[in-house]
Backbone bond lengths (Angstrom), bond angles and torsions (degrees), N, CA, C in turn:
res aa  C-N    CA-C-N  psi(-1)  N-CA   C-N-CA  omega(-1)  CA-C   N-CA-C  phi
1 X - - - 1.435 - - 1.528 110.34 -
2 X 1.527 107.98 -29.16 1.439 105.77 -172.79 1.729 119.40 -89.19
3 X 1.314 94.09 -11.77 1.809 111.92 155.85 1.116 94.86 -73.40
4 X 0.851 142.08 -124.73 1.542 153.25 -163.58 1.590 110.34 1.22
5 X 1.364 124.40 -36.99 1.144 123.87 -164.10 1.538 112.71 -86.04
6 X 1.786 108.98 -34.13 1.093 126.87 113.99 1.245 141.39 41.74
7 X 1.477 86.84 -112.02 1.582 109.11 -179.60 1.499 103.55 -88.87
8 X 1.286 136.68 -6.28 1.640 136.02 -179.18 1.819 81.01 -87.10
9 X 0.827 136.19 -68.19 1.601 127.31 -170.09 1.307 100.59 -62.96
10 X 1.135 149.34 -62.79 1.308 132.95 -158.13 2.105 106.07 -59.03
11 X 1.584 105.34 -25.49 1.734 117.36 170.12 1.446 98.61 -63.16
12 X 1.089 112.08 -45.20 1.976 107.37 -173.64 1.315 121.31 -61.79
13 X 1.750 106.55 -12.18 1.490 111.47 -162.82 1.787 98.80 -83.58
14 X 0.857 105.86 -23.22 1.670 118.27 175.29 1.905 114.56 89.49
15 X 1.139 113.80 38.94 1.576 111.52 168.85 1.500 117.86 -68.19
16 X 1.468 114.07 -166.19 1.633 136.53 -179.75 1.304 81.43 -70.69
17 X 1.689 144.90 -73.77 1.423 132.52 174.68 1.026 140.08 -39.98
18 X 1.562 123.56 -2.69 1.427 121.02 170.44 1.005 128.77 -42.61
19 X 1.615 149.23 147.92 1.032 122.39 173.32 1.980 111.83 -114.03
20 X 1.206 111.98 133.71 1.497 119.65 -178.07 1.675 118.89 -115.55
21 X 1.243 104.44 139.57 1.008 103.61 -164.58 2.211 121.72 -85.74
22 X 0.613 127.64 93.15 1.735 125.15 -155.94 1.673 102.78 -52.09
23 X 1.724 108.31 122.51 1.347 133.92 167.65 1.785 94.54 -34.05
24 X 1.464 115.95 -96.19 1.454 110.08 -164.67 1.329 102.91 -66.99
25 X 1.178 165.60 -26.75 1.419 130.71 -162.62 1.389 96.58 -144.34
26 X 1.228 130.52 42.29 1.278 139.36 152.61 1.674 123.95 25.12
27 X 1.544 102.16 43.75 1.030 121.28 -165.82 1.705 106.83 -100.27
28 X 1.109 132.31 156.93 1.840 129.48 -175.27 1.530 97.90 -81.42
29 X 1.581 114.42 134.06 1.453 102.26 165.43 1.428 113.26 -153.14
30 X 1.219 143.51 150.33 1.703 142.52 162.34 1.206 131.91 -90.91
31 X 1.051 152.06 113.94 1.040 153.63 -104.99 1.602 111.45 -104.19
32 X 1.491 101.19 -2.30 1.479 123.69 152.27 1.826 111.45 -69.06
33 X 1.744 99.22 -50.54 1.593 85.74 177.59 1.310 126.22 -77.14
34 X 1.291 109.17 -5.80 1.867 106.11 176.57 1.233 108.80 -76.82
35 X 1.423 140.61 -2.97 1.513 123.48 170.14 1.435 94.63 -96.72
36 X 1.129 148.04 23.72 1.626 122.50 146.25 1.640 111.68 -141.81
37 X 1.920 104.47 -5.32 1.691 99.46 165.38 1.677 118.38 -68.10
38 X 0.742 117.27 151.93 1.829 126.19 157.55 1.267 115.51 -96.44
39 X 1.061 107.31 145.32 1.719 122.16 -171.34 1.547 104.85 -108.05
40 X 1.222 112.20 92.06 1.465 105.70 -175.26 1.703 123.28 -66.95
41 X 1.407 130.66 -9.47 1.738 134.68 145.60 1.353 107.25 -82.27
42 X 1.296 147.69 -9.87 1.897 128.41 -151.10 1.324 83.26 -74.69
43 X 1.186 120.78 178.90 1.464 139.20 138.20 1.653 124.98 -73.55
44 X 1.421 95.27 118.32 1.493 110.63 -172.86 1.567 103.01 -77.51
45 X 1.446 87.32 130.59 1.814 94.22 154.88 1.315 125.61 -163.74
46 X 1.014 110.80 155.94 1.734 120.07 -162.76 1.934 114.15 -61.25
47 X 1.328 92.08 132.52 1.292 87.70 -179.24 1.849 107.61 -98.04
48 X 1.443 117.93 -172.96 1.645 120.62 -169.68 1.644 110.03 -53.42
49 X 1.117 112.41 -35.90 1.678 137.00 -159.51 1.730 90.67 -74.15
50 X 1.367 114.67 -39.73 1.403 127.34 -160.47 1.736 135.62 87.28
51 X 1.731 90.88 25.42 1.411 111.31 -166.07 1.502 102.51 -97.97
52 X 1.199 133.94 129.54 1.443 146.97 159.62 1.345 122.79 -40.67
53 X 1.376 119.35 116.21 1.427 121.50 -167.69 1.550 105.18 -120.24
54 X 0.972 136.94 167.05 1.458 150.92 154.28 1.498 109.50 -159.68
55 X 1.293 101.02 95.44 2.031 102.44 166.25 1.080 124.33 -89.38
56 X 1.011 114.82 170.74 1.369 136.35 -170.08 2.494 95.76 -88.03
57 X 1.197 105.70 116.68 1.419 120.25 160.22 1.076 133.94 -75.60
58 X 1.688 141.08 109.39 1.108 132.87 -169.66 1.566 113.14 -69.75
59 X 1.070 118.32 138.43 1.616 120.20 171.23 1.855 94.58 -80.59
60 X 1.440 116.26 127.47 1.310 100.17 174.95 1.436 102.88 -101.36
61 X 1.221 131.40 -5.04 1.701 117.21 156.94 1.243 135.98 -82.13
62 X 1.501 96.00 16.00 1.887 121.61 -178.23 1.844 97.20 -64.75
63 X 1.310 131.77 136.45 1.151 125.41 179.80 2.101 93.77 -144.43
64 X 1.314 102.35 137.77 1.447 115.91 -176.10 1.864 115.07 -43.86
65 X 1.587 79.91 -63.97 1.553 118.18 177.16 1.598 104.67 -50.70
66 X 1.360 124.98 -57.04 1.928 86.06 173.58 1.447 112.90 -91.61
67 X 1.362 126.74 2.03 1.315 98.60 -178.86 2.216 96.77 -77.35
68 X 1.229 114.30 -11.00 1.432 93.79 178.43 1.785 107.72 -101.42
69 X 1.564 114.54 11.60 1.109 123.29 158.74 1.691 115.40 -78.62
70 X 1.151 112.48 -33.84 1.802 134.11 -173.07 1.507 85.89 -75.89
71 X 1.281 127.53 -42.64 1.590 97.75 -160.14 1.448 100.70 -123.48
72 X 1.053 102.00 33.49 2.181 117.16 160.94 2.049 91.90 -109.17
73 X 1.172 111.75 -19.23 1.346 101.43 -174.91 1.557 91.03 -104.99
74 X 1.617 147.20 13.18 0.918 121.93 137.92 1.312 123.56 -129.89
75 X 1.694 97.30 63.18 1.527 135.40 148.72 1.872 100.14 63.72
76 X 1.041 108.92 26.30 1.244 124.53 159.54 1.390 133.29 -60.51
77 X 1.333 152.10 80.72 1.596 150.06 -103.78 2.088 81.46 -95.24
78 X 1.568 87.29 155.04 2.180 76.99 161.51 1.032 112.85 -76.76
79 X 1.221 160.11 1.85 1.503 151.70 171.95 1.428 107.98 -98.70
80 X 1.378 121.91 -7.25 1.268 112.26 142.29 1.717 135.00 -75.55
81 X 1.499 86.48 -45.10 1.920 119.24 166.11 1.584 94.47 -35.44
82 X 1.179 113.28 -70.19 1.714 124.47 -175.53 1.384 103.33 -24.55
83 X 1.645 108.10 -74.51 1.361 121.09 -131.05 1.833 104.99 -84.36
84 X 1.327 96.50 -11.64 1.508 114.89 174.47 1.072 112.56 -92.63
85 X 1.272 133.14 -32.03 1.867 139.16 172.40 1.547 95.78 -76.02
86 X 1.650 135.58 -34.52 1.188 136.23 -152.57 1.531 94.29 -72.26
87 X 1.478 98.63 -62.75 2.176 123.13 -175.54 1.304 105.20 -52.86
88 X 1.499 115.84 -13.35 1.472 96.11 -170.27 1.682 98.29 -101.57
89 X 1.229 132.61 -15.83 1.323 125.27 156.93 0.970 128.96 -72.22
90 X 1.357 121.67 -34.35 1.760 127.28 -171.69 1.622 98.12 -89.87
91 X 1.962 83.44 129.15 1.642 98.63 173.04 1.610 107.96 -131.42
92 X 1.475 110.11 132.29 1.572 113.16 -171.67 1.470 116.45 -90.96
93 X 1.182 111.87 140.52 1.957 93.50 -176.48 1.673 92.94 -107.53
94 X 1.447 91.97 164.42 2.209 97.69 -165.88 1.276 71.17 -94.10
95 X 1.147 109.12 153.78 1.696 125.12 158.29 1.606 110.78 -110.21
């Protein structure tokens, strides 16, 4: 619990790890992964190069604190809470 409490404040502090929640497809994301995720609902549009984009949209009424209130109310233990807030920041690159 005391990880978790944690890592929900260290999200409030606002880094590249934050985590935000996406307007159309309400998916978890950091603002590190929106320059190479695709947003499969955003609206696509062409960038200068002429390459096809669709990003990921921040919800700005996305708040840390109830989404780990939402899933303590569906009886979800915090060391699960953790390990699902943890996966959704960490991204591996293939070498």
């Amino acid at each position: 619990m005391k990880k978790l409490e944690e890592m929900v404040a260290k999200q409030s502090a606002g880094d590249e790890s934050q985590l935000n929640m996406c307007v159309y497809c309400k998916k978890l994301f950091t603002q590190e992964q929106r320059k190479w995720q695709v947003c499969q609902r955003a609206k696509i549009f062409i960038d200068f190069h002429g390459e096809a984009i669709a990003e990921h949209m921040s919800d700005r009424h996305f708040q840390m604190k109830n989404l780990v209130t939402f899933m303590r109310n569906e009886n979800l233990g915090y060391k699960d809470i953790f390990w699902k807030i943890w996966a959704a920041t960490i991204s591996f690159d293939c070498m």
